[in-house]
Backbone bond lengths (Angstrom), bond angles and torsions (degrees), N, CA, C in turn:
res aa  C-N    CA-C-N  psi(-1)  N-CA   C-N-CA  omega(-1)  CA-C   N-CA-C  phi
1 X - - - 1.461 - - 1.513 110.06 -
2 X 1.709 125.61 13.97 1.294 125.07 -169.98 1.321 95.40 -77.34
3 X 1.192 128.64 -17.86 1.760 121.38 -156.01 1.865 102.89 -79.43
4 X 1.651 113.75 -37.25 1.245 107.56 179.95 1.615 113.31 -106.42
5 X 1.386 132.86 139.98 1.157 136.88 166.29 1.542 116.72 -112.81
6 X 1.777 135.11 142.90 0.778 142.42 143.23 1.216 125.61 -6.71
7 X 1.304 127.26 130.28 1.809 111.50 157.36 0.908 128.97 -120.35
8 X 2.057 135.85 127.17 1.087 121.68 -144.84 1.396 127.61 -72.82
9 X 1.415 118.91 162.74 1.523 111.93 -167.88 1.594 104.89 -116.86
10 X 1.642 126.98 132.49 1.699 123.34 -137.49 1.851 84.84 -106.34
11 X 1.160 122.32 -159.91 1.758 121.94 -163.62 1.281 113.58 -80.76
12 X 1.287 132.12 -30.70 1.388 132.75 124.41 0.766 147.87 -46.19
13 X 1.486 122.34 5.81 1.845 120.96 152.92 1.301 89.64 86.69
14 X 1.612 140.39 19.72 1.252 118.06 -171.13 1.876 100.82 -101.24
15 X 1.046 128.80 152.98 1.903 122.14 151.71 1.845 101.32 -105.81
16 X 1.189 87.74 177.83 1.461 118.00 -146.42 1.595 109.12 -125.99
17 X 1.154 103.42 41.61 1.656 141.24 -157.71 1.836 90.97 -58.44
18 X 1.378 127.19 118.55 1.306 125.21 178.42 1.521 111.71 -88.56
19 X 1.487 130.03 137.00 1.569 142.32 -179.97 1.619 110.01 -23.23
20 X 1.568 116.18 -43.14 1.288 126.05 -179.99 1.755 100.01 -62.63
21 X 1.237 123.69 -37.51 1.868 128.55 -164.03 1.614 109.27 -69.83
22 X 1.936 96.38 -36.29 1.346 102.56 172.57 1.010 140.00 -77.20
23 X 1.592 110.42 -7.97 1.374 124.81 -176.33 1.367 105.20 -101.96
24 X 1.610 126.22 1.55 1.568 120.27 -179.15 1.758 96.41 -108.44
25 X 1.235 97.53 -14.96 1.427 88.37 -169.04 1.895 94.42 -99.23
26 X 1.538 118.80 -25.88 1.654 112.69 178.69 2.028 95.92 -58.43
27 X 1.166 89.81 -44.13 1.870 100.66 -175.47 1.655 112.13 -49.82
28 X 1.367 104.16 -71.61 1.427 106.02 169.42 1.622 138.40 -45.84
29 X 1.809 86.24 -31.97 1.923 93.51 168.14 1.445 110.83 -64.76
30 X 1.475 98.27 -61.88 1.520 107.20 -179.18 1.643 105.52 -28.39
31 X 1.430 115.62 -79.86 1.575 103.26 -146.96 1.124 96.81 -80.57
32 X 1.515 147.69 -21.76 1.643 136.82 175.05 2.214 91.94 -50.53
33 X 0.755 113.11 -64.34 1.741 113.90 -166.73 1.396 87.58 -38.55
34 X 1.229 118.43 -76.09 1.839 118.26 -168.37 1.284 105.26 -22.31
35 X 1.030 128.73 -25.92 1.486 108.01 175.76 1.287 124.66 -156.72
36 X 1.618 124.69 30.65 1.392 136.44 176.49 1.390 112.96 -92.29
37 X 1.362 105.55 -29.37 1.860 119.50 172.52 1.603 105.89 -57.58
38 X 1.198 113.55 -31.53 1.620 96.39 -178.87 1.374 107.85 -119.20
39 X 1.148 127.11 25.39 1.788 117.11 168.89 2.046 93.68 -137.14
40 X 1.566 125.70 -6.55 1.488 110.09 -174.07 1.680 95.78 -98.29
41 X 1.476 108.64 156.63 1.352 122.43 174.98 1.427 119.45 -45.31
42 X 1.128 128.10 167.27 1.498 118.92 153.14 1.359 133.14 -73.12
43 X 1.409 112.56 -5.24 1.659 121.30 -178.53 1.506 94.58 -89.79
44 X 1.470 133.79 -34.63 1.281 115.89 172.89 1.532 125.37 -88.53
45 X 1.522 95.32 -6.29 2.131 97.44 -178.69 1.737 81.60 -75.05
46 X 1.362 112.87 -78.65 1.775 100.73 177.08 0.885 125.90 -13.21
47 X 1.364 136.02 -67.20 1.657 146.38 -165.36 1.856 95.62 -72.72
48 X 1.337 102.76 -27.23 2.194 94.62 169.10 1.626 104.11 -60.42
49 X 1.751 103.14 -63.27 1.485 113.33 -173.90 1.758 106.67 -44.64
50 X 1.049 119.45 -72.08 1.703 104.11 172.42 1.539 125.70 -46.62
51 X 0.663 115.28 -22.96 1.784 125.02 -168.52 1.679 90.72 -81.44
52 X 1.148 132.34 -34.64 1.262 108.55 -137.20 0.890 140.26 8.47
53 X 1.414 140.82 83.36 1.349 134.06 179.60 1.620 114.85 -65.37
54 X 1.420 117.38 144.08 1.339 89.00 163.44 1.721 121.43 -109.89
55 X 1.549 99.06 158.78 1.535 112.03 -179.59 1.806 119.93 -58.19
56 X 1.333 114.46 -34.38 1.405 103.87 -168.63 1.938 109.18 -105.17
57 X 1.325 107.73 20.60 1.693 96.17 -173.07 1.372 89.43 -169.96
58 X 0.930 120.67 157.76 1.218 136.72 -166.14 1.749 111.17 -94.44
59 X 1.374 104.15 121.89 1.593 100.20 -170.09 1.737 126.93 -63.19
60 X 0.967 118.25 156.08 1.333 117.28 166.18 1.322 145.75 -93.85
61 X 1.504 131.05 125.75 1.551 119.64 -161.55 1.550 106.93 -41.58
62 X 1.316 146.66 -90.75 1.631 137.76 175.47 1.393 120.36 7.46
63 X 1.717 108.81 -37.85 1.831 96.55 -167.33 1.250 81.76 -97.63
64 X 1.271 132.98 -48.19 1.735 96.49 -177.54 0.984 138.17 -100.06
65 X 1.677 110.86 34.68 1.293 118.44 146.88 1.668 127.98 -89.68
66 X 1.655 94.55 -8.30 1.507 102.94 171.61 1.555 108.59 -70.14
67 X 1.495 107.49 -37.14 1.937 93.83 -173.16 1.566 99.26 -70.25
68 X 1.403 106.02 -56.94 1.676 117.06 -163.07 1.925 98.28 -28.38
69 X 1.315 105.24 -71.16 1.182 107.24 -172.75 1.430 126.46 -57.80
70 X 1.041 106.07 -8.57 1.543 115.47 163.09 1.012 127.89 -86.12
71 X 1.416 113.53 -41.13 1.685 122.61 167.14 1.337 131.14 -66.77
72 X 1.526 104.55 -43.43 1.679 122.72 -170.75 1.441 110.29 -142.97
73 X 1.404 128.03 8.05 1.100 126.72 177.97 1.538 111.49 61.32
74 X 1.138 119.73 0.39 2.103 130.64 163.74 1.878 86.07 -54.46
75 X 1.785 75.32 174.91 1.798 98.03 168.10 1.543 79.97 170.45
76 X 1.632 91.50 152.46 1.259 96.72 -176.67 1.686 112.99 -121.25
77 X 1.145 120.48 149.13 1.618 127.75 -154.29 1.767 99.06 -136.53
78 X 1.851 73.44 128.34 1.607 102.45 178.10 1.808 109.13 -60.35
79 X 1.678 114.33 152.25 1.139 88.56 -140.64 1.985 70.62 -171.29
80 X 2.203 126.61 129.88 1.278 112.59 -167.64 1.843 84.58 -73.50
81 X 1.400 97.32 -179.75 1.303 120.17 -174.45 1.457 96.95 -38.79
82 X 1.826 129.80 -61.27 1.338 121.12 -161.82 1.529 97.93 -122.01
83 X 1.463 111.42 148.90 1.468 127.45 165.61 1.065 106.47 -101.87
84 X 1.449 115.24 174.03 1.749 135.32 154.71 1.389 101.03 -82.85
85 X 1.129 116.26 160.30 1.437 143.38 161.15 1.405 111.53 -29.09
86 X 1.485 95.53 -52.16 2.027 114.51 -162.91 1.526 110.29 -42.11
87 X 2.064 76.11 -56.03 1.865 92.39 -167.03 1.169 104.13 -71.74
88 X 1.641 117.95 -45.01 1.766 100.23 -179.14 1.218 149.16 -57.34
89 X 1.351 116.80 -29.51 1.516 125.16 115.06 1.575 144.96 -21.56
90 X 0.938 102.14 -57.41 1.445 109.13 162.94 1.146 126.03 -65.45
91 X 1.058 129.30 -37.58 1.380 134.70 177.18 1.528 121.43 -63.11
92 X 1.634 95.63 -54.55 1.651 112.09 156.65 1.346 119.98 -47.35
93 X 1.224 123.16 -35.04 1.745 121.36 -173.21 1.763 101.05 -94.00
94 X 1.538 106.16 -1.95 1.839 93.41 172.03 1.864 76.59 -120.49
95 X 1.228 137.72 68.10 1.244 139.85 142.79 1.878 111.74 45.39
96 X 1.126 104.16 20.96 1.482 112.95 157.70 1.440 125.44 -106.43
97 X 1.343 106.81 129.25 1.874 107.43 -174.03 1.269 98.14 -110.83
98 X 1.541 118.85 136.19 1.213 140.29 -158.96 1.757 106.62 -96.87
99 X 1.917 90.11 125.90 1.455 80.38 -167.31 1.267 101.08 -126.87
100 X 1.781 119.75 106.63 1.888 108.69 -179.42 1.798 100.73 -57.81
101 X 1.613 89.15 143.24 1.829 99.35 179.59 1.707 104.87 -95.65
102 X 1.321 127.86 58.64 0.861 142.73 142.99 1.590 136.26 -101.11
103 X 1.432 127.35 161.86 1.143 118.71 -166.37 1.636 99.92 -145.38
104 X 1.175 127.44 128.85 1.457 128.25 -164.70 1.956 101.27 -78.18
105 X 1.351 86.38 155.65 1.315 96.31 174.89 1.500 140.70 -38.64
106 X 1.180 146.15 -141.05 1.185 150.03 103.77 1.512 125.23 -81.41
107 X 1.388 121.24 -46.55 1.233 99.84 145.60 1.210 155.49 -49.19
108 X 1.218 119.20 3.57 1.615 136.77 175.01 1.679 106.79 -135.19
109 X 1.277 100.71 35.06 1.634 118.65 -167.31 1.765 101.00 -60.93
110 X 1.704 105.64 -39.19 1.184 96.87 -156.22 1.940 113.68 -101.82
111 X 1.273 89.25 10.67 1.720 116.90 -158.12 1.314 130.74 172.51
112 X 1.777 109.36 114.99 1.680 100.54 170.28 1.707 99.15 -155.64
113 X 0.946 112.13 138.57 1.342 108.38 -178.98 1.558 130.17 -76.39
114 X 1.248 114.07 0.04 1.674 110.39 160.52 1.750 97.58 -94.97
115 X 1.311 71.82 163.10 1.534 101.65 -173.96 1.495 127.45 -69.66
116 X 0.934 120.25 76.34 1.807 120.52 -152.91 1.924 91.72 -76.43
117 X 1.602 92.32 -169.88 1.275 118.80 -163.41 1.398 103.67 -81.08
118 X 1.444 131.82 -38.72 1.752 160.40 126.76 1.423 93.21 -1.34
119 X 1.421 123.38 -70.03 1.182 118.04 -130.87 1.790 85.79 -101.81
120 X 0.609 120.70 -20.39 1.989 136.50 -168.08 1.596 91.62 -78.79
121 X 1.023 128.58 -65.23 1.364 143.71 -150.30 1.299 129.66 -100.49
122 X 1.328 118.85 -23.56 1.240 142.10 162.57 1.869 110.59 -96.41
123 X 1.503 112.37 -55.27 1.369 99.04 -165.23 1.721 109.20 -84.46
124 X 1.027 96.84 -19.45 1.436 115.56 -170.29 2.102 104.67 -83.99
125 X 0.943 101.13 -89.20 1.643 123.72 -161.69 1.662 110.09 -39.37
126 X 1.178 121.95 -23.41 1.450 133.96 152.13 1.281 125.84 -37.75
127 X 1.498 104.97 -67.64 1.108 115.62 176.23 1.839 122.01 -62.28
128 X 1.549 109.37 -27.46 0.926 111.23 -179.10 1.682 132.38 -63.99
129 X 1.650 96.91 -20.11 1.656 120.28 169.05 1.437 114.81 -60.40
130 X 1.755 109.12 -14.45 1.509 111.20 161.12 1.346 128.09 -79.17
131 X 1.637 124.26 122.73 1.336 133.24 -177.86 1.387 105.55 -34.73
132 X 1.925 119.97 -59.72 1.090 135.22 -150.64 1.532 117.15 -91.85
133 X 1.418 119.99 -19.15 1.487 139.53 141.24 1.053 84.96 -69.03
134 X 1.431 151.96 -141.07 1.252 143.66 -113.13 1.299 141.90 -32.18
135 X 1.624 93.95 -31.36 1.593 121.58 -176.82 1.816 94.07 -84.54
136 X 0.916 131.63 -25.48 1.949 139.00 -173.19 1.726 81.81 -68.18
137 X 1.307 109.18 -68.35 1.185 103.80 -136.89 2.161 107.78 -83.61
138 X 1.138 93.38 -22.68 1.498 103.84 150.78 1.506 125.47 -21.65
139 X 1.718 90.53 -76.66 1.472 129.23 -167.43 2.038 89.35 -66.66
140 X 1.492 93.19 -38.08 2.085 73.66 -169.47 1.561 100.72 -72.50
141 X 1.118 121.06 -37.43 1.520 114.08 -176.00 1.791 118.54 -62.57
142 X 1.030 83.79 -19.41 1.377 95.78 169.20 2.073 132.38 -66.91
143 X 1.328 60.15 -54.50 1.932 85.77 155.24 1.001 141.55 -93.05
144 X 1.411 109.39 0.60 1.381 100.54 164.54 1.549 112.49 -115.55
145 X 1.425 115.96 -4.18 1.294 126.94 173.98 1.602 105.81 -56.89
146 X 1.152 113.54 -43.94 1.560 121.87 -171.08 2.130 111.10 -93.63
147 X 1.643 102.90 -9.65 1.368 91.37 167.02 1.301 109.88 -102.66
148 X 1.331 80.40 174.36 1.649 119.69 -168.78 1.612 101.06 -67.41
149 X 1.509 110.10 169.27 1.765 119.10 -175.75 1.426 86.43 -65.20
150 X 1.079 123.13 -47.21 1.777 114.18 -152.17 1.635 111.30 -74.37
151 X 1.008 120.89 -14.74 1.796 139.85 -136.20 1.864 66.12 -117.78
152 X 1.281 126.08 -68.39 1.691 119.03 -156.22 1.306 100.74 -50.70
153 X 1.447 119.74 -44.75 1.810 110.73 -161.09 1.710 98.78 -74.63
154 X 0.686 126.13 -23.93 2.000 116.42 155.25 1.564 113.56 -66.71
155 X 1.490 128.79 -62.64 0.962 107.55 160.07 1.627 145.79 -39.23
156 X 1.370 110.01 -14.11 1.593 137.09 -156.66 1.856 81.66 -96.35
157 X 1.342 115.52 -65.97 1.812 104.47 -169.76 1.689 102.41 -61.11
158 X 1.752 128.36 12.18 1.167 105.39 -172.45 1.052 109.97 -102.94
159 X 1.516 115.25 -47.69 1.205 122.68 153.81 1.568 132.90 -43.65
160 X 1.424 105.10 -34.27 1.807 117.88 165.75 1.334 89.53 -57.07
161 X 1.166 152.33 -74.74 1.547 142.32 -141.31 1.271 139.13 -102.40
162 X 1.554 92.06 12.33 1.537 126.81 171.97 1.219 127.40 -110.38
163 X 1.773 112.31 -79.95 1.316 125.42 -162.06 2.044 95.77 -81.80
164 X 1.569 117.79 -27.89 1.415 126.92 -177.42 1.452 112.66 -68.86
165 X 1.556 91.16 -73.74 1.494 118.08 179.17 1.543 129.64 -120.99
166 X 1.038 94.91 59.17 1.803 100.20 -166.65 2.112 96.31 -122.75
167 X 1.671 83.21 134.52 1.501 103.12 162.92 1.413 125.78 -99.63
168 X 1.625 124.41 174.78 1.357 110.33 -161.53 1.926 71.29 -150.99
169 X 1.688 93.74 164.43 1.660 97.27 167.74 1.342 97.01 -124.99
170 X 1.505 115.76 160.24 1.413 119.50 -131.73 1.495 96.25 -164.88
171 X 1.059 128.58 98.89 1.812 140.80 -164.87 1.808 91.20 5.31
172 X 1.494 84.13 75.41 1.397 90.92 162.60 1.633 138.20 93.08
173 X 1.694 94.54 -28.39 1.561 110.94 -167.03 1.562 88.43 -117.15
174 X 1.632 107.43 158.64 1.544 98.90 167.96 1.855 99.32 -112.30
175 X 1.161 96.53 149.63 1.531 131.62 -173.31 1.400 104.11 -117.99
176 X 1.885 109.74 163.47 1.285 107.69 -174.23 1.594 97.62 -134.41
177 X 1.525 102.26 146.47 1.356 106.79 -169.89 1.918 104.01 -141.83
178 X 1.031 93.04 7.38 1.869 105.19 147.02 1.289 128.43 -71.18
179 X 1.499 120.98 128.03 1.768 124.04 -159.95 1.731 84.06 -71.66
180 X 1.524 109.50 -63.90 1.384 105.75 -164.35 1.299 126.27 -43.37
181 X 1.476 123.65 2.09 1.618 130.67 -165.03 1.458 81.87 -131.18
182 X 1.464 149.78 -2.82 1.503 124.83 -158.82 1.595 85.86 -125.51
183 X 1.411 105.89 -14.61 2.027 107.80 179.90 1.570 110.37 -73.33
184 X 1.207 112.91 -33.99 1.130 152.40 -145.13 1.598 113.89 -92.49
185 X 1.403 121.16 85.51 1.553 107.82 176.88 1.465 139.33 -70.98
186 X 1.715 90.58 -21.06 1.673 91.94 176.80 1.713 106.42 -109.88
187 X 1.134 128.09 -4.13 1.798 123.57 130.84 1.448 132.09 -59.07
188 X 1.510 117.11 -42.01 1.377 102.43 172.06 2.041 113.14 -57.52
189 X 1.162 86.61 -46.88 2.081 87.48 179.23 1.418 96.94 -53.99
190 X 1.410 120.97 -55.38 1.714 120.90 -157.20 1.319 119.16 -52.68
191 X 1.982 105.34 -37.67 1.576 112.75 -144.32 1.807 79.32 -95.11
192 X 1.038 136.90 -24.18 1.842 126.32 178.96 1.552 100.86 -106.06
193 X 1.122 133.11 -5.76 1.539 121.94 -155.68 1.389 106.85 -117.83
194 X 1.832 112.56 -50.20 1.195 106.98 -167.94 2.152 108.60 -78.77
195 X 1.839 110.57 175.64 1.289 100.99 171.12 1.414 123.29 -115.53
196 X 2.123 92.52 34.91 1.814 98.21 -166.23 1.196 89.19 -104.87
197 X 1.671 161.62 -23.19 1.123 154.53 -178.98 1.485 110.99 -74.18
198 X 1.476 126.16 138.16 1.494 132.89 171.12 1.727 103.78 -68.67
199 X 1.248 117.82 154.15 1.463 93.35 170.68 1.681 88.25 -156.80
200 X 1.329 117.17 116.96 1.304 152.66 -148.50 1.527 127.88 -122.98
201 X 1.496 124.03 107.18 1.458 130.53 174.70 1.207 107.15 -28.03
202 X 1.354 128.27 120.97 1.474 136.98 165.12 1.829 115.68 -25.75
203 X 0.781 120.85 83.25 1.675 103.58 179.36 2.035 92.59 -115.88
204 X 1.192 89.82 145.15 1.443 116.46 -162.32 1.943 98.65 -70.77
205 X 1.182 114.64 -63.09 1.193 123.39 174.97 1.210 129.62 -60.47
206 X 1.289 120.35 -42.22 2.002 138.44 156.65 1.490 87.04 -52.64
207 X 1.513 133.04 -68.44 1.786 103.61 -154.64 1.625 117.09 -83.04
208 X 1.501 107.32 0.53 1.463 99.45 163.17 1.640 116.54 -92.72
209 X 0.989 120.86 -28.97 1.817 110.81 149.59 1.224 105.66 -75.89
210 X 0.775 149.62 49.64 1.378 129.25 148.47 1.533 115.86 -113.09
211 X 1.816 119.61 133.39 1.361 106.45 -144.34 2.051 77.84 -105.32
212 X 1.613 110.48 163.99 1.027 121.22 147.05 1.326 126.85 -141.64
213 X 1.571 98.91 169.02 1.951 101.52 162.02 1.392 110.67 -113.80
214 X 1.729 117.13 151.05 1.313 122.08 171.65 0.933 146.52 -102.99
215 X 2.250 114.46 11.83 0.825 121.47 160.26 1.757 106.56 -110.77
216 X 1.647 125.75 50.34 1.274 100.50 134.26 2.122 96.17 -150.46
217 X 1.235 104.67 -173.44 1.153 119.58 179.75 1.687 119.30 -52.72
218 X 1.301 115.88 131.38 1.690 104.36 -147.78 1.987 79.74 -92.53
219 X 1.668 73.20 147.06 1.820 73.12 176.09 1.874 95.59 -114.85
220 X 1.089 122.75 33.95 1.410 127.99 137.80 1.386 127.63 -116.49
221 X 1.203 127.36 144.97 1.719 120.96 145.63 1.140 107.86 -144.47
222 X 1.454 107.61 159.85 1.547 130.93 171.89 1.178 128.77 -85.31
223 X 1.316 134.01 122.76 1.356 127.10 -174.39 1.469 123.62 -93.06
224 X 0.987 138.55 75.01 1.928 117.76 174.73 1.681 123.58 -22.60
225 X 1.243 111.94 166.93 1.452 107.34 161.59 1.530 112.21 -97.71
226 X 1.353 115.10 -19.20 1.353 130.50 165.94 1.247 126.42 -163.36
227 X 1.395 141.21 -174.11 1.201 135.05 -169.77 1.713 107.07 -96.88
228 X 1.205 121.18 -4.12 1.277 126.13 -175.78 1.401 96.47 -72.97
229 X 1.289 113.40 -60.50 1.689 133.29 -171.86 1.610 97.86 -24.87
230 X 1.542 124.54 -36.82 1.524 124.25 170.13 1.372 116.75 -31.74
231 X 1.184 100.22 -62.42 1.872 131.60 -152.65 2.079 89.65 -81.28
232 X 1.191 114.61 -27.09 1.464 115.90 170.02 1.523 120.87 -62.67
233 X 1.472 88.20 -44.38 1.991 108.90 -168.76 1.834 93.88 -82.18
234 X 1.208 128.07 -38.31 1.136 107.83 159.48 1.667 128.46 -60.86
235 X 0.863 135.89 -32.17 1.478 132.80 163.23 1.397 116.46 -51.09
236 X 1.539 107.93 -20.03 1.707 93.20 176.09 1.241 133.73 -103.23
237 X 1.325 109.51 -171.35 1.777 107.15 175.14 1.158 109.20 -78.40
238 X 1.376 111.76 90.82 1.297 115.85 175.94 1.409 121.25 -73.11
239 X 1.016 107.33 -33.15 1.747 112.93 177.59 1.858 110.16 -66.13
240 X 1.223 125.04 -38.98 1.197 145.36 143.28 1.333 96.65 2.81
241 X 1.570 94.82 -90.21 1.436 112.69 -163.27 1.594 92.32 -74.07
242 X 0.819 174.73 40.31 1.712 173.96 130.79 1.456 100.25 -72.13
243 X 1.687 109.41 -44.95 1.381 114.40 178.11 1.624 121.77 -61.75
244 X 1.590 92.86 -51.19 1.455 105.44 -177.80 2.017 107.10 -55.34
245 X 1.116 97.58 -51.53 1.409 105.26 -174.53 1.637 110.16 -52.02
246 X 1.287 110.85 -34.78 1.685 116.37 -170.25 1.605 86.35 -74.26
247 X 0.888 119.09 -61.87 1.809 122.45 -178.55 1.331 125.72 -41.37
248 X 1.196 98.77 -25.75 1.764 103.90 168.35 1.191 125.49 -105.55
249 X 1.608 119.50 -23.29 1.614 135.00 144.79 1.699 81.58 103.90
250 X 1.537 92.37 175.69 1.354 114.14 179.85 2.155 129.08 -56.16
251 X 0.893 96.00 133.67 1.821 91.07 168.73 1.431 103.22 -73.58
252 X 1.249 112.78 153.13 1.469 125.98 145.81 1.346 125.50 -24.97
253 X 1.682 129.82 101.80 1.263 125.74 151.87 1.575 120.96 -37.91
254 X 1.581 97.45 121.58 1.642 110.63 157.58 1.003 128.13 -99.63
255 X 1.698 111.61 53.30 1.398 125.40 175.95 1.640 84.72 -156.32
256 X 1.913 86.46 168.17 1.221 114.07 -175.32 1.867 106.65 -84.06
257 X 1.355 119.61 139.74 1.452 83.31 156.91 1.372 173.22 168.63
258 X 1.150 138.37 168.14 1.599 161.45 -165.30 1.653 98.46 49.53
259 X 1.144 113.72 120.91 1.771 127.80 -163.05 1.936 80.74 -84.49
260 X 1.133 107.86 140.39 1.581 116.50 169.02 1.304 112.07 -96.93
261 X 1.528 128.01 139.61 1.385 109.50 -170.49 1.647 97.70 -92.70
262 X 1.221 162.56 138.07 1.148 149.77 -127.97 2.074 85.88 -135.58
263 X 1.515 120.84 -59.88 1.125 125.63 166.03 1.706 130.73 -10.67
């Protein structure tokens, strides 16, 4: 993670975004829209329409903390490229989503596995204008602030297969309402388009065994029956089921894996 650094944010919450930042991020808006309108849910085309983001410059933390806090009482907080566990959690359970103020290259235009400013703000912050997403992800920060190391890596595939990569069905069609698939131009086509990914009824216990990797294309996802079903799974004993899941141990990886470079 030495290659990208944070950039600082002055007493106004503003960054200092250079002409080159605006033109990866006018680029990246552009072609993510081409085609998120017809494969993302309607709780996140909404949460676009309020957000307005804009197309030619790169937005600033203040305006979308003006909707967030209007909608769901969220806001989102500047934050260096990587956290600990502690804070990321924590932050989530006082209703702030952590956003590194970085923005990936052009050379990594089409892919990078930290979490840029793109992927924070666009795939993410949409969704957050939802009561019932907001209230999920509340409730997970909540819970995982108070678990244990072992208890997080179950919590970790829940959030992977929801708030990242999670689908919803949608009068009929399934839609995707995962940031990590809506940041993402050659996942949004893959995760509805292609016929090499499994794509699987939400079951609570299957997506916490279920193991993944995050540098390639998941050949599972989970589907909801709707986006409410969030605001349901928060009402429960989630830790419960964290238990149950540790007790039955992991499913079988449907991947190969990760070649080590040994050199």
């Amino acid at each position: 993670m030495a290659k990208y650094v944070s950039k600082p944010v002055n007493s106004n919450g503003l960054i200092a975004w250079e002409p080159h930042e605006n033109e990866v991020w006018r680029d990246l808006v552009s072609r993510q829209l081409s085609i998120v309108h017809q494969r993302a849910c309607r709780a996140y085309l909404d949460g676009l329409d309020m957000l307005k983001l804009p197309r030619d410059r790169v937005p600033q933390l203040p305006e979308i903390n003006g909707v967030l806090l209007k909608q769901t009482g969220w806001q989102v907080e500047p934050v260096p490229a990587l956290i600990n566990f502690d804070r990321f959690f924590g932050l989530l359970a006082e209703k702030k989503f952590p956003v590194a103020t970085f923005l990936r290259s052009k050379e990594e235009f089409d892919y990078l596995q930290e979490p840029d400013f793109f992927h924070e703000i666009f795939g993410h912050c949409a969704m957050l204008t939802h009561p019932d997403f907001a209230a999920f992800t509340e409730t997970y920060g909540k819970l995982g602030k108070c678990a244990t190391e072992r208890e997080r890596v179950f919590l970790a595939r829940l959030y992977w297969f929801t708030v990242e990569f999670g689908l919803v069905k949608e009068s009929g069609e399934t839609k995707i309402y995962g940031g990590g698939i809506l940041s993402s131009p050659g996942e949004t086509l893959y995760a509805l388009d292609s016929d090499k990914p499994n794509r699987e009824a939400f079951d609570l216990l299957t997506v916490m065994r279920t193991p993944y990797r995050i540098d390639i294309m998941q050949p599972v996802y989970y589907c909801l029956d709707c986006i409410s079903d969030l605001y349901l799974l928060s009402q429960k004993d989630l830790m419960s089921d964290v238990h149950l899941a540790d007790k039955k141990g992991l499913l079988p990886p449907l991947f190969k894996p990760k070649e080590i470079d040994h050199a």
